[in-house]
FIKOLZA-1660 file (N, C-alpha, C; in steps of 0.1 Angstrom, whole numbers, plus 5000, padded with zeros to 4 digits):
% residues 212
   i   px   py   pz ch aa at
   1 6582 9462 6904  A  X  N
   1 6572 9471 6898  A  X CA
   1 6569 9466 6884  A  X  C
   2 6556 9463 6884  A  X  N
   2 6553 9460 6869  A  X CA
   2 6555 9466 6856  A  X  C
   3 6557 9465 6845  A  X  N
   3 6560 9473 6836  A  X CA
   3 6551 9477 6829  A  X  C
   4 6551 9492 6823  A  X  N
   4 6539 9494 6817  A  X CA
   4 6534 9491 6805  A  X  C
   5 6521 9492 6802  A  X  N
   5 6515 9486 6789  A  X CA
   5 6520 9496 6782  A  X  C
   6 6524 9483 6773  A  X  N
   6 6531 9492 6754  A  X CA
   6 6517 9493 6751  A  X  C
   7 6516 9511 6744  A  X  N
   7 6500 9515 6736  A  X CA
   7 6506 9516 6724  A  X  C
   8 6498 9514 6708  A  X  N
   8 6501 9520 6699  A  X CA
   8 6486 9527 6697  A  X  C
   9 6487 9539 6692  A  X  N
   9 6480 9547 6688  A  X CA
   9 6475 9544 6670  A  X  C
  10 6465 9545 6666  A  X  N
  10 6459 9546 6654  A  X CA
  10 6451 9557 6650  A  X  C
  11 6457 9562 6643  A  X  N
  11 6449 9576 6640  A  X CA
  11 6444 9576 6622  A  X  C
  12 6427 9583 6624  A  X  N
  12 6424 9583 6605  A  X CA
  12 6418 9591 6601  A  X  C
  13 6418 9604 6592  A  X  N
  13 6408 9613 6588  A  X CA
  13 6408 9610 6574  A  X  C
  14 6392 9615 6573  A  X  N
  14 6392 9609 6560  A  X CA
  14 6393 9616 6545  A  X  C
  15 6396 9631 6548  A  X  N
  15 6404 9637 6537  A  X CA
  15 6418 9642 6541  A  X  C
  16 6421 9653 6525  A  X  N
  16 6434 9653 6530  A  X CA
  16 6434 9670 6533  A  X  C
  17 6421 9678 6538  A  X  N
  17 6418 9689 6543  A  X CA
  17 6420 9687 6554  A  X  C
  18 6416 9674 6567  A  X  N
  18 6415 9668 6578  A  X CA
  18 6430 9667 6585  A  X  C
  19 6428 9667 6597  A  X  N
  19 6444 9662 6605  A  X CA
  19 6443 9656 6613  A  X  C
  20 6452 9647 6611  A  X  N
  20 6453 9640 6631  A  X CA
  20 6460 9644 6644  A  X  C
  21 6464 9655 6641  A  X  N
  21 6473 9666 6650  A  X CA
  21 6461 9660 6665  A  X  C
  22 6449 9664 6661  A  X  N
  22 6446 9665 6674  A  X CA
  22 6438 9653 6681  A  X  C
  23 6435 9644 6674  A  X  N
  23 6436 9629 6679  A  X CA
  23 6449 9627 6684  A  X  C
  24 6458 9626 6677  A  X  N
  24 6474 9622 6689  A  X CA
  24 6472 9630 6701  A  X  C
  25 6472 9645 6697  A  X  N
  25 6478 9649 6713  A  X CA
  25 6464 9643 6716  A  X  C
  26 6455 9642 6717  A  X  N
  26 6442 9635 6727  A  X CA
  26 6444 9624 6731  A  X  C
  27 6447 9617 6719  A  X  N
  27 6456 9598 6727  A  X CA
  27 6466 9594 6734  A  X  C
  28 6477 9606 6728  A  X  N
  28 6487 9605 6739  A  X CA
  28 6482 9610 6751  A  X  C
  29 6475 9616 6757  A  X  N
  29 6472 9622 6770  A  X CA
  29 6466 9616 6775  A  X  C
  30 6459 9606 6769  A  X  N
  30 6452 9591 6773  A  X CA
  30 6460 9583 6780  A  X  C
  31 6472 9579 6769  A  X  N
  31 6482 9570 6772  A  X CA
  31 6492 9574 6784  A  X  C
  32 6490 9590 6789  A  X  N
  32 6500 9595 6799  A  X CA
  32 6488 9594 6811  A  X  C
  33 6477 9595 6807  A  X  N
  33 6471 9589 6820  A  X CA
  33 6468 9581 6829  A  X  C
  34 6473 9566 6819  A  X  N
  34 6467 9555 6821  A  X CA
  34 6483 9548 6823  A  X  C
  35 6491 9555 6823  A  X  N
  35 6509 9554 6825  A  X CA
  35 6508 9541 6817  A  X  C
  36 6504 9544 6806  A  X  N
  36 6512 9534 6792  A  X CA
  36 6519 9541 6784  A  X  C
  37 6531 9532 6775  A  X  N
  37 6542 9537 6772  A  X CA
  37 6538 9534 6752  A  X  C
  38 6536 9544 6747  A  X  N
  38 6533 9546 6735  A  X CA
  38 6545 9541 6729  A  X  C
  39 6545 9534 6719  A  X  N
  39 6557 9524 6711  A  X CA
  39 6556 9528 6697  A  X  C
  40 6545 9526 6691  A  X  N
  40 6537 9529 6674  A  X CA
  40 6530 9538 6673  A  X  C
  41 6530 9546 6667  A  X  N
  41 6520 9552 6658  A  X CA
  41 6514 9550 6645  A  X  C
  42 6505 9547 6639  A  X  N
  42 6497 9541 6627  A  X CA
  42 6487 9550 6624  A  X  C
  43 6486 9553 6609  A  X  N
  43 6480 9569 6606  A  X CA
  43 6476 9561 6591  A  X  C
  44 6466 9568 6591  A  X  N
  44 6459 9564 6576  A  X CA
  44 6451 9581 6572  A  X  C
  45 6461 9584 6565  A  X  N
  45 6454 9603 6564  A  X CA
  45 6446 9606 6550  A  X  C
  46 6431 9608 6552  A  X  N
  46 6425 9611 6537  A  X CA
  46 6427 9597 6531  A  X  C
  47 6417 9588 6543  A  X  N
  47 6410 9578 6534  A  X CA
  47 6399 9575 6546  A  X  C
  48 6389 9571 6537  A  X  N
  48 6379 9568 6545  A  X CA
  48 6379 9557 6552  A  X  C
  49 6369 9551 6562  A  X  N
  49 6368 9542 6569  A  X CA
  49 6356 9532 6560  A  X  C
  50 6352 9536 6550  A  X  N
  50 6344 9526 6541  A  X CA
  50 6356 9519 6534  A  X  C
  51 6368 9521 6533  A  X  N
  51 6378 9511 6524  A  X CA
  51 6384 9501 6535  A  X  C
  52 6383 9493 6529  A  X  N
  52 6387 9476 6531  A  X CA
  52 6402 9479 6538  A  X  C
  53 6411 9471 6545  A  X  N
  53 6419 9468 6548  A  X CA
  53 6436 9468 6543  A  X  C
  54 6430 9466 6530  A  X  N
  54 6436 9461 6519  A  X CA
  54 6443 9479 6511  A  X  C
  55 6432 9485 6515  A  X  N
  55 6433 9500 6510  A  X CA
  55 6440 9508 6521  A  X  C
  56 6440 9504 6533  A  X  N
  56 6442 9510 6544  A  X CA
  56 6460 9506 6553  A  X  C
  57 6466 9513 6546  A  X  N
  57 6485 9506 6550  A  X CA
  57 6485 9509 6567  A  X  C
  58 6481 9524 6571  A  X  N
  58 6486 9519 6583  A  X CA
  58 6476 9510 6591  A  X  C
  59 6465 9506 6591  A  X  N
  59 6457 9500 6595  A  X CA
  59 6457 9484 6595  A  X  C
  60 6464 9481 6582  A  X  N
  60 6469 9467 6574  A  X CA
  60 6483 9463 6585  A  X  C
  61 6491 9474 6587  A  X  N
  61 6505 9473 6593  A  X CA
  61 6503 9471 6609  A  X  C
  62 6494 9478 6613  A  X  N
  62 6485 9476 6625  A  X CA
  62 6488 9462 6627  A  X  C
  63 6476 9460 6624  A  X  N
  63 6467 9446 6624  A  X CA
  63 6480 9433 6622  A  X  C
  64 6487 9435 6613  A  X  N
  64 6498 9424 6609  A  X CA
  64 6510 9423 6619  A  X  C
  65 6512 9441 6628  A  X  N
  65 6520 9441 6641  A  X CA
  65 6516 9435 6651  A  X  C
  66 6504 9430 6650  A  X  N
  66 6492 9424 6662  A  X CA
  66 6501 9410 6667  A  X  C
  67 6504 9400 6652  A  X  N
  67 6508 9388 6654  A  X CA
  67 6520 9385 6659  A  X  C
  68 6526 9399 6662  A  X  N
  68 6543 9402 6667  A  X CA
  68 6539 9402 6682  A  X  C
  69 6527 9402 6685  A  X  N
  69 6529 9407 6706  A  X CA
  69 6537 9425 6708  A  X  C
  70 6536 9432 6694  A  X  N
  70 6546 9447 6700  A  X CA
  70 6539 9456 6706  A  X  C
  71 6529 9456 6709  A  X  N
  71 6521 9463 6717  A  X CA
  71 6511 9455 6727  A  X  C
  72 6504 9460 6738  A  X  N
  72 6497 9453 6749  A  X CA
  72 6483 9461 6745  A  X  C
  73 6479 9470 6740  A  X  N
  73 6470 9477 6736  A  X CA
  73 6469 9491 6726  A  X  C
  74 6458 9490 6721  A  X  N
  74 6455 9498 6706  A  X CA
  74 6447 9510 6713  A  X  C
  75 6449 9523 6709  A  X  N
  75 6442 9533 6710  A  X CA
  75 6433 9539 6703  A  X  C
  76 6426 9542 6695  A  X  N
  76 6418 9551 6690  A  X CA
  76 6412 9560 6694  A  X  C
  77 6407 9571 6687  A  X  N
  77 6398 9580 6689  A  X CA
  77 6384 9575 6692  A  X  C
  78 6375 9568 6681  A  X  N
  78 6359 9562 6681  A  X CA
  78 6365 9550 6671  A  X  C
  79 6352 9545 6671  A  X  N
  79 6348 9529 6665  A  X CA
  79 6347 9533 6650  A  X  C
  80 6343 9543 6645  A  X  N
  80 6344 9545 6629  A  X CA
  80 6356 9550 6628  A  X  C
  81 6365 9552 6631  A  X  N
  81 6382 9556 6625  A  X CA
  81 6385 9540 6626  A  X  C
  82 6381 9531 6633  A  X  N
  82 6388 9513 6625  A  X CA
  82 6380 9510 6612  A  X  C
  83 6366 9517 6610  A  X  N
  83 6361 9509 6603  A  X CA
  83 6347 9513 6604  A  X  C
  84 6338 9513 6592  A  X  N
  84 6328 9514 6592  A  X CA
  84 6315 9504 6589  A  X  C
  85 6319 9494 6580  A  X  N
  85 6317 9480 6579  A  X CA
  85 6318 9472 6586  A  X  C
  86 6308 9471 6593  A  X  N
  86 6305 9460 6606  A  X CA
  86 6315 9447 6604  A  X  C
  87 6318 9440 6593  A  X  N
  87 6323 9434 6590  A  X CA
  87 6335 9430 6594  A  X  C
  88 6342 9445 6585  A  X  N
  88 6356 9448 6587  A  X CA
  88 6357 9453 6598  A  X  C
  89 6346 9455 6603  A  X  N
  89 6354 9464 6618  A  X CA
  89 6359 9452 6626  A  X  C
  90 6345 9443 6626  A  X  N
  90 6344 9430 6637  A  X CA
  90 6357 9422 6634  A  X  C
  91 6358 9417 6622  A  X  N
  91 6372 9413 6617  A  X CA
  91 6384 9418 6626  A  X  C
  92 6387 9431 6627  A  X  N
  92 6399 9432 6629  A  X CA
  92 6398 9436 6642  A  X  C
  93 6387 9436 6647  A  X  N
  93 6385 9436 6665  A  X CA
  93 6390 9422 6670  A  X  C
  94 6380 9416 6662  A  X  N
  94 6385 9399 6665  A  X CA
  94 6400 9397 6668  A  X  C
  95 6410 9402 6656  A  X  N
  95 6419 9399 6656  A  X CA
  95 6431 9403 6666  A  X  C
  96 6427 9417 6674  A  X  N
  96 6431 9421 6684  A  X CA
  96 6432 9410 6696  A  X  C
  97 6412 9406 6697  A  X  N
  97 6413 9396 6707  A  X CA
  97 6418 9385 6706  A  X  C
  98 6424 9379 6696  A  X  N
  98 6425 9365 6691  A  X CA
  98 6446 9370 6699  A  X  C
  99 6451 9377 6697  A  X  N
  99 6465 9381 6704  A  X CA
  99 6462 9386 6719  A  X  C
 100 6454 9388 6724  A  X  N
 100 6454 9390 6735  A  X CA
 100 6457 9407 6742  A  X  C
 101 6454 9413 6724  A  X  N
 101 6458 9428 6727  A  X CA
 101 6444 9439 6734  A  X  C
 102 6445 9447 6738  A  X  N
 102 6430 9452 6745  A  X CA
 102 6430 9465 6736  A  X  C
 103 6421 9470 6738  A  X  N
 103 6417 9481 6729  A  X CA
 103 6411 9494 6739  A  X  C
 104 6414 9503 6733  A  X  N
 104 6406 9519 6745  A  X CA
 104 6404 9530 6732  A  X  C
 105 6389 9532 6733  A  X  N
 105 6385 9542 6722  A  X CA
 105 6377 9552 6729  A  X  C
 106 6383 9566 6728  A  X  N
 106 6379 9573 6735  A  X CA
 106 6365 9579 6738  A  X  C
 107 6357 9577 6724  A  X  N
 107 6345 9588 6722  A  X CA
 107 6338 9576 6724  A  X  C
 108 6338 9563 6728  A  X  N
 108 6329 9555 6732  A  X CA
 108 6331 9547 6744  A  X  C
 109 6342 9553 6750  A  X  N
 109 6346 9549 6766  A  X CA
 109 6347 9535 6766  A  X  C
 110 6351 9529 6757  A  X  N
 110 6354 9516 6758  A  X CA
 110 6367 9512 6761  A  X  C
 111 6374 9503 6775  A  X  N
 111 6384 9499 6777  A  X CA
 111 6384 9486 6782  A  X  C
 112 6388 9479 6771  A  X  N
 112 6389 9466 6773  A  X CA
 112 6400 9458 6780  A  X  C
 113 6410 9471 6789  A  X  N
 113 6416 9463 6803  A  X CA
 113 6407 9462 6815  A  X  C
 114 6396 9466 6817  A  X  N
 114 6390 9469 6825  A  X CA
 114 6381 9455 6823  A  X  C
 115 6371 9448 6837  A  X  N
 115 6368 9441 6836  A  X CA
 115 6351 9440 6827  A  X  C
 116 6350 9452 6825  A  X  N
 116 6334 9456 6824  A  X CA
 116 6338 9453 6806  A  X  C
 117 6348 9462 6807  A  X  N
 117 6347 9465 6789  A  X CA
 117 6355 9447 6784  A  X  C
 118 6356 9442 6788  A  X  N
 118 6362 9430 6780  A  X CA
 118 6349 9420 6776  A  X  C
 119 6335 9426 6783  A  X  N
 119 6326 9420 6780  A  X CA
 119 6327 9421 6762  A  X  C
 120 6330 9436 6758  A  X  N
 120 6329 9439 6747  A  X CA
 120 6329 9427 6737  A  X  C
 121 6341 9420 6735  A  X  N
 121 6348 9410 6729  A  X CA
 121 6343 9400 6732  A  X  C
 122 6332 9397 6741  A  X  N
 122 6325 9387 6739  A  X CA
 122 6314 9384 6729  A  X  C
 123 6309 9398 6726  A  X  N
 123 6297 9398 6716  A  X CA
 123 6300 9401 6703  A  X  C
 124 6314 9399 6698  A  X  N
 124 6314 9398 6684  A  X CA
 124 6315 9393 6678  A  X  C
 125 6310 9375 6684  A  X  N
 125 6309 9368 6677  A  X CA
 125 6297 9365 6670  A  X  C
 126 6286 9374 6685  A  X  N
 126 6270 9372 6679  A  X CA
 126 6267 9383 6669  A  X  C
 127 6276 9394 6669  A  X  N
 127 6276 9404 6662  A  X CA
 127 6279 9400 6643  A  X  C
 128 6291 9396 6644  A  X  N
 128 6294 9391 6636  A  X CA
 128 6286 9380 6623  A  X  C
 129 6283 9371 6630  A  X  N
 129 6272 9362 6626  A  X CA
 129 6261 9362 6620  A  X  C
 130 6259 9380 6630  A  X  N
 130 6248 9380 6621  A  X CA
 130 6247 9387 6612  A  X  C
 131 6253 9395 6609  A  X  N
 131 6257 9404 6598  A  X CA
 131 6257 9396 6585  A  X  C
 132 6264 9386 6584  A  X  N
 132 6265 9374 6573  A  X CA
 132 6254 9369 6575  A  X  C
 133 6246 9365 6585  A  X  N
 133 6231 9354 6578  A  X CA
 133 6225 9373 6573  A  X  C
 134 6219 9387 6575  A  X  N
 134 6218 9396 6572  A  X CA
 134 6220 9399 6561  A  X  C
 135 6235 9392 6556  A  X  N
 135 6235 9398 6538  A  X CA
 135 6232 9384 6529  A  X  C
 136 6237 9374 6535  A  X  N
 136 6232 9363 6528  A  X CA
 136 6216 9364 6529  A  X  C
 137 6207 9370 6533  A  X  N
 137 6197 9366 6530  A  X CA
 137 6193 9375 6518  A  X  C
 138 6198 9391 6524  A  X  N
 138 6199 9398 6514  A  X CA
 138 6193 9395 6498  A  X  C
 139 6210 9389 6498  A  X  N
 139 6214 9387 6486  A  X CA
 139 6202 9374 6477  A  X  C
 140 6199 9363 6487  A  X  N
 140 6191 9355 6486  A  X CA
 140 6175 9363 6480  A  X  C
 141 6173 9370 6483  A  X  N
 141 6157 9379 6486  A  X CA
 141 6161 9386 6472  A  X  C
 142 6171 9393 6469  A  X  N
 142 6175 9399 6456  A  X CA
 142 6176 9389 6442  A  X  C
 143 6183 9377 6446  A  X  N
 143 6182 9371 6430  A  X CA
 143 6166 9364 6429  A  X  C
 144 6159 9358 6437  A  X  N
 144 6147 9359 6438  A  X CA
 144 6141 9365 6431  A  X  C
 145 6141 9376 6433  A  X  N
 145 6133 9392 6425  A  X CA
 145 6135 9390 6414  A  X  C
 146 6148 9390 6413  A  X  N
 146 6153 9386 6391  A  X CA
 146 6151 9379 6393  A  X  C
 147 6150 9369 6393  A  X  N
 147 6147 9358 6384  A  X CA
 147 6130 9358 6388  A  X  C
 148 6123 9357 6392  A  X  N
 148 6107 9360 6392  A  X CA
 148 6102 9369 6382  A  X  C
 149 6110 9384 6383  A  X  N
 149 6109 9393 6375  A  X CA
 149 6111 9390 6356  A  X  C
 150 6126 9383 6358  A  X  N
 150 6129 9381 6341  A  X CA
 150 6119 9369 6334  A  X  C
 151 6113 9361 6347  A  X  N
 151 6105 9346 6341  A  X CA
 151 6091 9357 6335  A  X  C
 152 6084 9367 6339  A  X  N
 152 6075 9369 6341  A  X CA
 152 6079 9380 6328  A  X  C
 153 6088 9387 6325  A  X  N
 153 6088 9393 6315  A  X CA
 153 6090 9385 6298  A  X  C
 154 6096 9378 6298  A  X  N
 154 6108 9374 6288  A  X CA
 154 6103 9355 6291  A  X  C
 155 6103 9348 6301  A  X  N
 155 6103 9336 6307  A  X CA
 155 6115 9328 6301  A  X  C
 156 6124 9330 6301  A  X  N
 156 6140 9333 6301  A  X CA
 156 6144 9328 6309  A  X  C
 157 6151 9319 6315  A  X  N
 157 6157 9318 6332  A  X CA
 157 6169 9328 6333  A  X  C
 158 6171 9333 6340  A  X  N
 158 6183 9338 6346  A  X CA
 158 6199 9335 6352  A  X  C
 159 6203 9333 6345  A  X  N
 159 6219 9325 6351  A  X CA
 159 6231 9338 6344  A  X  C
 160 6241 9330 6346  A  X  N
 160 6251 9332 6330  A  X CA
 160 6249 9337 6322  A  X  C
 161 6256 9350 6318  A  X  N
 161 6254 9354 6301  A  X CA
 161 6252 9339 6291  A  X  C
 162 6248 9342 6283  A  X  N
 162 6253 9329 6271  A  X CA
 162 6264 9329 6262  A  X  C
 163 6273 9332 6265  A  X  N
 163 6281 9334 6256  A  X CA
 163 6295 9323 6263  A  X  C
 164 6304 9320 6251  A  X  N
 164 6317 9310 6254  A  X CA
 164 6325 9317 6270  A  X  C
 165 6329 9305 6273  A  X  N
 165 6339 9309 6285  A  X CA
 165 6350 9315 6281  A  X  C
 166 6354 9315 6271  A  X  N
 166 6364 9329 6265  A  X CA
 166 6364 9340 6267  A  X  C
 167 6352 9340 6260  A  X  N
 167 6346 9356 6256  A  X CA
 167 6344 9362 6270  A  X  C
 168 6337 9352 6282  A  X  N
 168 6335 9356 6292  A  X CA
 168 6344 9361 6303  A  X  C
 169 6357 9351 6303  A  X  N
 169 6372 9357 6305  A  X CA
 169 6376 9368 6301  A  X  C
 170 6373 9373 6286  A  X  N
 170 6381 9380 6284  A  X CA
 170 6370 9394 6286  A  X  C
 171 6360 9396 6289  A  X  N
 171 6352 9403 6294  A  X CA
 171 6356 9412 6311  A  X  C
 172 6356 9400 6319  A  X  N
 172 6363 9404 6333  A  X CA
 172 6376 9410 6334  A  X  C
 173 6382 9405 6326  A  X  N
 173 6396 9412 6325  A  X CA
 173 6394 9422 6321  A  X  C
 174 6387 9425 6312  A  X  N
 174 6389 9441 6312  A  X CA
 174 6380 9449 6318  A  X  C
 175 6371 9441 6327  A  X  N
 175 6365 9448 6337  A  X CA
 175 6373 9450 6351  A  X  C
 176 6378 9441 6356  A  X  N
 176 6388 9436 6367  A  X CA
 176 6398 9447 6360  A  X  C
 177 6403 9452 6353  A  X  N
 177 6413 9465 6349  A  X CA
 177 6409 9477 6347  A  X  C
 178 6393 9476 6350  A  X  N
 178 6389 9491 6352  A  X CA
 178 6386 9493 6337  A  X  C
 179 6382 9487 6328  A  X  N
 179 6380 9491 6312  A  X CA
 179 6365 9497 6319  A  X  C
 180 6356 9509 6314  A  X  N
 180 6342 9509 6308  A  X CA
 180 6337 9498 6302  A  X  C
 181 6322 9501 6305  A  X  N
 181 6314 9487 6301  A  X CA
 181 6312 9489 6285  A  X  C
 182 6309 9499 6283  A  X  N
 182 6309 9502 6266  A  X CA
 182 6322 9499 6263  A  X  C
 183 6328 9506 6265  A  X  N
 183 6346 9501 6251  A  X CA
 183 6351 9487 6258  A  X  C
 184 6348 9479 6273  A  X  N
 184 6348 9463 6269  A  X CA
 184 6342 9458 6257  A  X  C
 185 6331 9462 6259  A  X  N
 185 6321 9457 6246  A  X CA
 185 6322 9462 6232  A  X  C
 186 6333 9472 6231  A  X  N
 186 6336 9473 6218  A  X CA
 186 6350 9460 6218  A  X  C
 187 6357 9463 6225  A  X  N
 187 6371 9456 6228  A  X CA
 187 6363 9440 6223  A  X  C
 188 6358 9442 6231  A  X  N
 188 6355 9419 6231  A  X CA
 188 6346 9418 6220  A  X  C
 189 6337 9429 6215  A  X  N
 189 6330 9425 6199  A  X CA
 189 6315 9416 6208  A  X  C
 190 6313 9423 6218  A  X  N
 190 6296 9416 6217  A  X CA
 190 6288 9430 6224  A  X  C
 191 6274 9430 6232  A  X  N
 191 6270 9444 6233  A  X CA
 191 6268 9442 6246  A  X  C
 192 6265 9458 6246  A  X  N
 192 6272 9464 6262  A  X CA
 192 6262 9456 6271  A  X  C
 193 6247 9452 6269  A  X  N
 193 6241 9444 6276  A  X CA
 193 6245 9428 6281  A  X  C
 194 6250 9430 6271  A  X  N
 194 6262 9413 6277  A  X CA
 194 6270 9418 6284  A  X  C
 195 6278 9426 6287  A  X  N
 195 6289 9431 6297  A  X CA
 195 6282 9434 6308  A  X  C
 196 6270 9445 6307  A  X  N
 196 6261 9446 6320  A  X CA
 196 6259 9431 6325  A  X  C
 197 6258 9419 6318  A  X  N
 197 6255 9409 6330  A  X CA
 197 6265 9401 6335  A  X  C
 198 6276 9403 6329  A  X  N
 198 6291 9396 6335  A  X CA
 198 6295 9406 6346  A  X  C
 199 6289 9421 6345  A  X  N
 199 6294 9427 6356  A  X CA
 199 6286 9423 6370  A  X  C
 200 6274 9423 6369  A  X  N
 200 6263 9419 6376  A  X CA
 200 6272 9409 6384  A  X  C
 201 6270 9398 6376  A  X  N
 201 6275 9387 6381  A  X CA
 201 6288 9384 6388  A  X  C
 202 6297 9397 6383  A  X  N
 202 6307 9396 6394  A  X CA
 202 6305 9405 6402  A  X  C
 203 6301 9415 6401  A  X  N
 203 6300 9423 6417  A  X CA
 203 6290 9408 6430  A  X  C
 204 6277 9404 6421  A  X  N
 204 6269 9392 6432  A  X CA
 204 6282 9378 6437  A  X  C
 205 6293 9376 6427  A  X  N
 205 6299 9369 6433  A  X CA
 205 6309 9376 6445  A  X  C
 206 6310 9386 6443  A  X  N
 206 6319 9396 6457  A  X CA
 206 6312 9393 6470  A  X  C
 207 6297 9399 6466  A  X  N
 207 6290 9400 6479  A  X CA
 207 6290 9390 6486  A  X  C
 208 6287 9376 6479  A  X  N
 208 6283 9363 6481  A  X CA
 208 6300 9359 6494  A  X  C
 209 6312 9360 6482  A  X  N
 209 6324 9357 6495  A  X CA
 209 6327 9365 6506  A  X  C
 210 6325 9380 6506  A  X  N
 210 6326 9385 6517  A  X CA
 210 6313 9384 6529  A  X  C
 211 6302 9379 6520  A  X  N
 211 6293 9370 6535  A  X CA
 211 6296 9356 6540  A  X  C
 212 6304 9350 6532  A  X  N
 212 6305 9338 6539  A  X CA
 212 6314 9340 6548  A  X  C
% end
C-alpha cells in the first residue's frame, strides 16, 4: 500500500481582527479527503499578501522547508493568501516546482497532482517573463518622460544628484534607516530637493532589480 502524501497547510489573513480558524478546518477536510497526512502548519496572521517574502516568516519557512523534501504537497485556501505580486507569487510557485512539490488551492480548484492541473506549472514561465519585460518597459517609458520633461523645462540633463559621493552616501543611510526627507536634509546640510532625488533614484534602482 502506498503511503500517503505528506500536506502542509499555509494559512494568511491579513489583519489581526481576521482568523485562520476557518481556513484550517477547510484544509484539513481537504487533506482528509484526499487521505493526505498533514505534517506542517505555516500561518502568517495580520500581514498582507502585498509584503515580500522576506516580511512573511511562515511563508519564508515554507518555501526554505521546500528544499528539505518534508512535505509532497502545499495547501492553501486561494492564490492571493501566497501572494499578490505576480512576481512573488510566480517566484515561489516556481520554487515548489523546481522540488517537485504540488500544490491544491481551494477557491481556484487547482490541483496540481492531477494531470490537468500540472499544466498549471507550465505557464509560469511565460507568465513570469512577462511581467519583467512589462515593468522594464514601464520603467523605460517613465525615465523617458523626465528626462524629455526636465530638457524642455530647465534643459538640464537628468542623472545623479550633483553633489560628492559622500554626501550621497551619507544621504541613503539615513534614508535606508527610515530618517524623513526633511531632517536628512537638515542632518547632511544640503536641501530637501537634493534628498528628493537620491530617493527617486533609489526607489528606480529597486524597481530596475526586482525586474530583472
Amino acid at each position: 500500500m502506498a503511503k500517503p502524501k505528506r500536506a502542509t497547510i499555509y494559512l494568511r489573513v491579513s489583519t489581526d481582527e481576521q482568523t485562520t480558524q476557518t481556513q484550517q478546518r477547510e484544509l484539513e477536510a481537504v487533506a482528509d479527503h484526499h487521505g493526505w497526512q498533514v505534517v506542517a502548519v505555516y500561518e502568517d496572521a495580520g500581514l498582507s499578501g502585498t509584503k515580500g517574502r522576506d516580511k512573511r516568516p511562515g511563508l519564508d519557512a515554507m518555501l526554505k522547508d521546500t528544499t528539505q523534501r518534508r512535505f509532497d504537497v502545499v495547501i492553501a485556501w486561494s492564490v492571493d493568501r501566497l501572494g499578490r505580486s505576480l512576481i512573488d507569487l510566480i517566484g515561489g510557485l516556481q520554487e515548489l516546482h523546481a522540488a517537485k512539490i504540488d500544490l491544491f488551492l481551494q477557491q481556484q480548484a487547482v490541483d496540481t497532482t492531477t494531470p490537468g492541473g500540472k499544466a498549471m506549472f507550465q505557464l509560469l514561465g511565460v507568465f513570469a517573463e512577462f511581467e519583467r519585460s512589462m515593468i522594464q518597459a514601464r520603467v523605460k517609458a517613465g525615465m523617458a518622460r523626465i528626462k524629455a520633461g526636465a530638457a524642455t523645462k530647465s534643459g538640464k540633463p537628468v542623472g545623479r544628484p550633483t553633489i560628492g559621493a559622500v554626501t550621497e552616501k551619507r544621504i541613503r543611510q539615513h534614508l535606508a534607516a527610515g530618517t524623513g526627507m526633511l531632517k536628512t536634509a537638515q542632518l547632511v546640510g544640503v536641501g530637501s530637493g537634493t534628498v528628493q532625488k537620491v530617493a527617486r533614484a533609489m526607489t528606480l534602482h529597486k524597481t530596475i532589480l526586482s525586474a530583472a
